[in-house]
C-alpha positions, 0 to 999 in steps of 0.5 A: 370319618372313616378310616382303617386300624388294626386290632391286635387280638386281644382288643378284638376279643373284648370289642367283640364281646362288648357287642354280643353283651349290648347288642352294638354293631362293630362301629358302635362297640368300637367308639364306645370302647374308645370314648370310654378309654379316653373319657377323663377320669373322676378323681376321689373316688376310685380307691379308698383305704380302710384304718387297721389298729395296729396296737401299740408301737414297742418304741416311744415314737416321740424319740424316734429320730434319736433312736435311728441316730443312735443305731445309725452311730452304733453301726458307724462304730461297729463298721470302724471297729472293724477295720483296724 
């Protein structure tokens, strides 16, 4: 099929430098570049994390709930306190 696009200047640049690399004509760069970008993309294995030891927490993390509550409410106090 032929037709007519526009390349803004950057894309140019990197089709332009796809054929100098492979040795590809414009047409063969410019389809490569295109079914590489819509090419649907494998999922699992393109980003992993590694674990950090963190240490030990300086809060038990079983009762954290209860402590967030509690300095929610000591703010709340605090807040009221205030206002009179």
């Amino acid at each position: 099929m032929r037709t007519t696009i526009t390349l803004d200047s950057d894309v140019d640049l990197a089709v332009r430098r796809l054929m100098r690399e492979r040795g590809l004509s414009f047409k063969a760069a410019v389809n490569e570049a295109i079914r590489h970008g819509i090419r649907p993309r494998t999922t699992g294995s393109a980003y992993r994390t590694r674990p950090v030891a963190m240490g030990v927490p300086a809060v038990p993390l079983d009762k954290a709930l209860r402590l967030a509550a509690q300095l929610e409410d000591d703010e709340l106090i605090h807040k009221l306190a205030l206002r009179k």
